[in-house]
N, C-alpha and C positions, 0 to 999 in steps of 0.2 A: 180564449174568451175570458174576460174577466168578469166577474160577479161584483154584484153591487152591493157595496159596502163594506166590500172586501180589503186589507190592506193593499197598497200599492207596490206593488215589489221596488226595493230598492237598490237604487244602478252602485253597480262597485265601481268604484274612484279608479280613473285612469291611472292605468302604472305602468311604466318606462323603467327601463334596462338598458342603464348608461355606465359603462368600465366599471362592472361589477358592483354599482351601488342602483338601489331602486329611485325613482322620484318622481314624485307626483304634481301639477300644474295645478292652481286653485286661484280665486279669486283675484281681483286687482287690491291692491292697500288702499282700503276706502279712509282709512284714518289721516294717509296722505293729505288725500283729498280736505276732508273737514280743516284739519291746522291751518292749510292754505285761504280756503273760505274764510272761515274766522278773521285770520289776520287784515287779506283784502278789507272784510267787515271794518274793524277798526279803523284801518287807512281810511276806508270813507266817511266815519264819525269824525275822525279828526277833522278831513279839511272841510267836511259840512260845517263843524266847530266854528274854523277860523275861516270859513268865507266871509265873513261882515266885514272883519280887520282886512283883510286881504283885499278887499274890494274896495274900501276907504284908499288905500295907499298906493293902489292900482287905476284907481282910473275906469273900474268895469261896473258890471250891474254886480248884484248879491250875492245871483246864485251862480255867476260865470266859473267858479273853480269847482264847484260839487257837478256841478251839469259836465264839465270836461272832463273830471275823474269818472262819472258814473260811463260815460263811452269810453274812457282809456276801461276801465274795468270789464265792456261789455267784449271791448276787442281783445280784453286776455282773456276773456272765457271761449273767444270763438278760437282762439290760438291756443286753447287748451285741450278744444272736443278735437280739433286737425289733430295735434300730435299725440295725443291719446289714441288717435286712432288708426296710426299710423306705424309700419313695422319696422323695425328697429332696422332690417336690411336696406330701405330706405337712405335710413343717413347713411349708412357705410358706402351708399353710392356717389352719394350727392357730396359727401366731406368735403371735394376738392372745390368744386365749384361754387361752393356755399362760400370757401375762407377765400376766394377769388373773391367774391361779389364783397365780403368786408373789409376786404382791401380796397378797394375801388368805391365806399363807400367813404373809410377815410378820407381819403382825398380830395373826395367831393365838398367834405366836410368842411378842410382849409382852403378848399380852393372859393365855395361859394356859403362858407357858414356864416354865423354871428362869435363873435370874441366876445368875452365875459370874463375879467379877468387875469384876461396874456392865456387863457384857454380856448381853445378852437371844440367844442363838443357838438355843436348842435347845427341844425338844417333846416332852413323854414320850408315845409312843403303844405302848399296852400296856408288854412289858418292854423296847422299843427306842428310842432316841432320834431325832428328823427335827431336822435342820438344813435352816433355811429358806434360810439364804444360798446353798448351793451349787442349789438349784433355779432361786434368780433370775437366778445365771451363766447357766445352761444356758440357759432362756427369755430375758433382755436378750440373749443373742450370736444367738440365731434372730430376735429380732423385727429386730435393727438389723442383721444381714442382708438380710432382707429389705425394710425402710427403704430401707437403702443402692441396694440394687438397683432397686429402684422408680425414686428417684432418678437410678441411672446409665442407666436405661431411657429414660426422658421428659426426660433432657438438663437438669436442673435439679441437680446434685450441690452447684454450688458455690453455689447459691441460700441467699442469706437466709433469707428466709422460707418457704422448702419445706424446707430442710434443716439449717440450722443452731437454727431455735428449734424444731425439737419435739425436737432432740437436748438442747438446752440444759433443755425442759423437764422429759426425762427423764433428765439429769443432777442436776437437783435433787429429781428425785423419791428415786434412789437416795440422797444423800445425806441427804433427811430421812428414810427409811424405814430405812437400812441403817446409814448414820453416826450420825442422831438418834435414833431410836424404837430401835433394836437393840441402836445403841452399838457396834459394832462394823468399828473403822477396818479392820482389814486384810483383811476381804472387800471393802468401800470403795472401798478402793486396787487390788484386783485388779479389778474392775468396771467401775473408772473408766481402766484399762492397757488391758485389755477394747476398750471404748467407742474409745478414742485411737489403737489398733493399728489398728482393725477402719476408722474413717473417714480415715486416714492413707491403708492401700491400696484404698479408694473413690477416693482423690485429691483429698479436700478440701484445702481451699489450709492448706499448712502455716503458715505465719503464724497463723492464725485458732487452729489447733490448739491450736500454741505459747500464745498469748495465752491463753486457757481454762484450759491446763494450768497458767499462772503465779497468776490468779486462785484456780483450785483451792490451789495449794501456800499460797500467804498467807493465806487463810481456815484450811484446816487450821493452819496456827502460830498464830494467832491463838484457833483453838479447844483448841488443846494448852496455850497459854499461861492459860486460866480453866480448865483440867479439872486436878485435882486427881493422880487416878490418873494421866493420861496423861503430864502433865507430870514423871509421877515416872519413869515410864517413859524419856519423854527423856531426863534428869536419870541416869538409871542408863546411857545408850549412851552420853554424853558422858563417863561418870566412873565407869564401868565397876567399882573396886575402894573408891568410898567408901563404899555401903551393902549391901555384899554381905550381911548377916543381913536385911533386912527389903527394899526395894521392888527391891531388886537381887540375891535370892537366887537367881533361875530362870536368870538372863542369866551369875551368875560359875558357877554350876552346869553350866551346860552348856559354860563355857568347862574347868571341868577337865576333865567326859566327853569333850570331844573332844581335848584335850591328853593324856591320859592314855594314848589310844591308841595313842600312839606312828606306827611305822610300818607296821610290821603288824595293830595290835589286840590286845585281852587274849581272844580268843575268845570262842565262843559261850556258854561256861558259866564265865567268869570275869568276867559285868559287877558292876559294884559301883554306879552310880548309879542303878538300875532299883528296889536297897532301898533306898525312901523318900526318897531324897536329892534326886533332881533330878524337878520337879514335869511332871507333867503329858507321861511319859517315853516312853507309847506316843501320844499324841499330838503337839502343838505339837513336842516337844521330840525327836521319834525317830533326826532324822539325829543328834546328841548321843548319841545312843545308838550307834545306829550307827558314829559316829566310833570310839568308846571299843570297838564288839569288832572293827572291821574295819581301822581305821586307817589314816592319809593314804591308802597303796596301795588298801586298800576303797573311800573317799569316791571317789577318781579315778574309778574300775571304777562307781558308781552314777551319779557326774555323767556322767561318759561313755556310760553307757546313756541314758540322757536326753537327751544331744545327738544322740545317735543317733534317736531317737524323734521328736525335734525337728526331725530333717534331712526324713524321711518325711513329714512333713506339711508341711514348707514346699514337698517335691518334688511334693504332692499340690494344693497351693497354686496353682504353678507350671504347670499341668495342668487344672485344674479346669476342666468343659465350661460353663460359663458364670458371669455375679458374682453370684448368689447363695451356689453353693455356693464358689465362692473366697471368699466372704466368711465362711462358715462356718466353714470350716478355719481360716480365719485367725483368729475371732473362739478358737477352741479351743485353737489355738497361744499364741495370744495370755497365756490361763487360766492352762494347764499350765505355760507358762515364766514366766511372771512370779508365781504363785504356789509354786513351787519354789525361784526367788531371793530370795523374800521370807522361807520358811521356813528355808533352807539360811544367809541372810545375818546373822539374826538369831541362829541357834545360832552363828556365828563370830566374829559380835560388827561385821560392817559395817555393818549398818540397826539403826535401833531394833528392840527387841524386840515384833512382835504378832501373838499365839498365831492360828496357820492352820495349816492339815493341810500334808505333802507327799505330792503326787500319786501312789497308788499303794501309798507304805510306809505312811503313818500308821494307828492304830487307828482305826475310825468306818465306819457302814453307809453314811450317805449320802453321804459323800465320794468312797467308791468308785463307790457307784451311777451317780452322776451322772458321772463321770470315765470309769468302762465306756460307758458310755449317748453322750458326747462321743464317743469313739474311735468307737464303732459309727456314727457318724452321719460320722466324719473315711473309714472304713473300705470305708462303703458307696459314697462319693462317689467313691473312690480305683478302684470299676468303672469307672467313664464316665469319665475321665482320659482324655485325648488328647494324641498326639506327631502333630504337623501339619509337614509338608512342603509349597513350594512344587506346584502340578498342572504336571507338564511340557508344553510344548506341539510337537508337530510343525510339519513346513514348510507343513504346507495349513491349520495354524489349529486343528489337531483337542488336545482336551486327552489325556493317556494317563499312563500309569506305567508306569515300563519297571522291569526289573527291580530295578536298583539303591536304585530305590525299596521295592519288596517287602522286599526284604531289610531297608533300615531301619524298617518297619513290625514288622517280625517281631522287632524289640529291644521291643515292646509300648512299657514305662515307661523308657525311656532313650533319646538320641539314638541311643548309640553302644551294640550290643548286646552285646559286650564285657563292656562296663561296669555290664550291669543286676544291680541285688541284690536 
């Protein structure tokens, strides 16, 4: 019976006895969580920003692109409570039938999409659009997780023929379904960073990686050097100011949005490229936009939430209770940062230019979805995270944990408890 007013005794933190190291289960990464809110947040200041322009040039009412992002956003929050609450053995069952169903979503894609460019992306279902590529991300980083880990289970990772040709087969499936039938390289290339991240920390033998990855690059120039459009594409990042009216309008366009910005930004209600000038302004093209109302100081403040974002998951990484879901995280890490640099690199003018959302800000439903849907799955992983310390042994042999130990237990997600954010 306890007496009133009495302290509450307090419960000793779970502890596990795993191959001689101790480890303790704690909290989810709520910091995860915030970076991502945040970010969403600004995505919807933006296209709030530029719904007036956007509506002028379009054809719609005012509030028609903030009203469509605010349900694109409500449905990555509901695709975020699912797979946050969802157990990690889950997808390891579902992997096959999941990279089934985005197969057969491509196709649907070419079969009954909209063209935009000699690319095939998108699917009108009723008055919303489905983008097939960003499902096949989310399914290829579960299946070749789970691959990999198979692999690092039965001791054959660096095997030939158990690992390297069904990767290679489904490297060339991606490129005929996603680069060939879709046409569209820069979900491609993020697939393919994906893919090379994700079997890197498997520990396949980097050489092999390397090599693959040099075949892939020569085949793409090769295939840029007979494509008509793409080659134009190239042709405008090499030479930036020779056709700025025609195949190089979007790439010198968003170089003045984001020049224009100056240091601080022309503000929230002083953009000018959103009227009709620079294409494609709440998509492809939004950090340009962004540039131009928040300016260098702004850009810094976005990138820097993003490394921020990016530090969280590599620390969940770091952590993960076994190589599946470390391969998870990694596979999402993977996504997020290398389609952010490809986005952000292209509006500055360091990579060729090819239209991809960034994570979070740009207009699009299933962009988000899928990106909520990743974090909730990076989120839920980041419960079972464990900080493992050596099991002390006494003079008679006996294993124990003395306090000093507890105490670092009780930093949950950090060595040093100090230090935990």
């Amino acid at each position: 019976m306890r007496v009133i007013g009495a302290p509450r005794a307090r419960r000793r933190p779970t502890v596990i006895e795993r191959g001689g190291q101790v480890q303790r289960r704690h909290k989810p990464d709520y910091w995860l969580l915030i970076y991502s809110v945040i970010l969403l947040a600004i995505g919807l200041v933006v296209i709030y920003a530029i719904s007036p322009g956007l509506s002028l040039t379009s054809n719609v009412g005012q509030n028609y692109y903030i009203n469509r992002q605010m349900i694109s956003v409500l449905l990555g929050v509901i695709a975020f409570i699912i797979t946050a609450n969802l157990p990690t053995s889950v997808w390891y069952r579902v992997q096959t039938p999941l990279l089934i169903l985005a197969g057969l979503s491509a196709i649907a894609v070419r079969a009954f999409g909209v063209e935009v460019n000699g690319a095939y992306r998108w699917i009108q279902v009723g008055g919303f659009s489905f983008q097939s590529g960003e499902l096949i991300k989310f399914a290829l980083l579960i299946w070749i997780a789970g691959f990999l880990a198979n692999r690092l289970k039965d001791g054959t990772i660096a095997h030939g023929r158990h690992t390297f040709q069904p990767l290679i087969i489904a490297l060339v499936a991606v490129v005929i379904v996603v680069a060939g039938v879709q046409s569209d390289l820069g979900t491609t290339a993020v697939i393919l960073a994906i893919m090379a991240v994700m079997a890197f920390v498997a520990g396949l033998p980097l050489k092999k990686i390397v090599t693959i990855g040099a075949v892939i690059v020569v085949a793409g120039i090769l295939v840029v050097s007979v494509s008509g459009y793409k080659k134009q594409r190239l042709d405008t990042f090499l030479h930036p100011d020779s056709n700025c009216q025609n195949s190089g309008y979007q790439s010198c366009q968003a170089l003045i949005s984001v020049g224009s910005g100056g240091m601080i930004g022309l503000g929230l209600g002083r953009d000018v490229q959103a009227y009709g000038y620079l294409p494609e302004a709440q998509n492809d093209s939004i950090f340009a936009i962004y540039g131009e109302k928040f300016g260098l100081i702004g850009s810094l403040v976005l990138l820097g939430l993003f490394i921020g974002l990016f530090s969280r998951l590599k620390n969940i990484i770091e952590r993960a209770p076994d190589d599946f879901t470390r391969l998870l995280v990694t596979g999402v890490l993977a996504w997020l940062s290398v389609q952010a640099f490809i986005n952000i690199g292209a509006m500055i003018g360091i990579i060729p230019f090819e239209g991809i959302t960034l994570p979070f800000i740009s207009y699009g439903g299933t962009s988000i979805l899928f990106v909520a849907a990743a974090i909730g799955v990076a989120f839920e992983i980041s419960r079972y995270t464990t900080y493992s310390v050596p099991i002390a042994t006494n003079e008679e042999g006996k294993q124990h944990d003395n306090s000093r130990d507890r105490r670092r237990f009780r930093g949950a997600y950090h060595a040093n408890p100090g230090s935990r954010s």
